[in-house]
N, C-alpha and C positions, 0 to 999 in steps of 0.2 A: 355454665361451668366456666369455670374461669382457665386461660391459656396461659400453661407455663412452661409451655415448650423452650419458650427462648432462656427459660433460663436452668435450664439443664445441660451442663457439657462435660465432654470429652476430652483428653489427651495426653499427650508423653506427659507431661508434667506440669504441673500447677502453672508457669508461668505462659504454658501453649498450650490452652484448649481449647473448642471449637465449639458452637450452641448446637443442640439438636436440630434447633429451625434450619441453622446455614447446612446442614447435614441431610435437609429433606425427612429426619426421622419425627417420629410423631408424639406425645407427650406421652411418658409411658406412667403405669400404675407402678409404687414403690412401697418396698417392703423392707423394714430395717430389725437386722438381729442382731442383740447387744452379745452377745456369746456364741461361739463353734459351737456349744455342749456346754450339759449341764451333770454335777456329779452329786449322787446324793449322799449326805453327811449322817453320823452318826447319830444326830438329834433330828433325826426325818424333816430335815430341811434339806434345800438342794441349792448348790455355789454354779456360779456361771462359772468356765472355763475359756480358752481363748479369744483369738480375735474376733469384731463383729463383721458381719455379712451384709451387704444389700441385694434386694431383688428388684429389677427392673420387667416388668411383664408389659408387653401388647395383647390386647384381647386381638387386634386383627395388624400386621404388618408386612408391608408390601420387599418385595427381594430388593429392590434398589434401598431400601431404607435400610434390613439386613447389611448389605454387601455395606455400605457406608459404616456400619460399624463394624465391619467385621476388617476394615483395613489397620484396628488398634488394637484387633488377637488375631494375629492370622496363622496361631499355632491354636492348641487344645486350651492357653491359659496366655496372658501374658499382662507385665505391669499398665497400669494407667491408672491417672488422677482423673476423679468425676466430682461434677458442683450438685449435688443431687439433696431433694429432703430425704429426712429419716423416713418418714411414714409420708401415707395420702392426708393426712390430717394436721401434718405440719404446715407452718410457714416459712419456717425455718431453713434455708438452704445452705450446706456447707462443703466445704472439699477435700475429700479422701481422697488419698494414694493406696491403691490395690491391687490385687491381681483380676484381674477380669479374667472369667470362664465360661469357653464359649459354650453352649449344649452342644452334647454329645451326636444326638441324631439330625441335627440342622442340618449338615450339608447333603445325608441322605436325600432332602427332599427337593427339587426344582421349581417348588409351587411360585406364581406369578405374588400371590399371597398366605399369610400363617397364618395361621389361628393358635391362643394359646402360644407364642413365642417370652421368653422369657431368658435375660443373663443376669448370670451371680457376680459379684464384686466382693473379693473375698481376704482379708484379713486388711481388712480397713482402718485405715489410722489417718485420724484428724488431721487435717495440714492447714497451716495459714493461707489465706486467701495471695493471690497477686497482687500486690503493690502498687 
């Protein structure tokens, strides 16, 4: 399996963000949704509607990894630019300006590690890379 951890990052804004690696977080599984929702039309077809999503999942994630990302929503939501692929099946890597959402039950738990952890990035809009 190929590592691409190092090129997945983080932060305020597209000209300051930080790689997974240098963050100790681990290369997560990614999930890209081209629409909020979908509305169905009179000719029983269905229109996407708003902005797109990504999903970032760890099957297993350690709390120092967590808390490392958790210094970029240290509210319930909060902006950030991410260099991430669309899908696991892309090559492709680009970077959105979004809201990052943190899970709701996460700080409930103290575990040493997650299982099943996973953040949204949410109403994503394409940005130019840095310069």
């Amino acid at each position: 399996m190929t590592d691409y951890t190092h090129l997945f990052e983080i932060g305020p804004d597209v000209s300051d963000t930080t790689n997974y690696f240098d963050l100790g977080v681990p290369y997560p599984k990614t999930a890209y949704h081209p629409y909020a929702g979908t509305i169905d039309l009179d000719d029983l077809t269905q229109r996407g509607v708003g902005l797109p999503s990504i999903v970032q999942s760890w099957a297993v994630i350690t709390q120092a990894a967590r808390d490392a990302l958790r210094v970029y929503c240290p509210g319930a939501s909060a902006p950030v630019t991410i260099r991430t692929r669309t899908n696991d099946n892309s090559a492709e890597f680009l970077y959105y300006t979004s809201i990052m959402v943190w899970p709701s039950l996460a700080e409930e738990y103290d575990a040493a590690h997650r299982l099943g952890f996973s953040i949204t990035f949410r109403n994503c809009i394409l940005t130019s890379p840095p310069s």
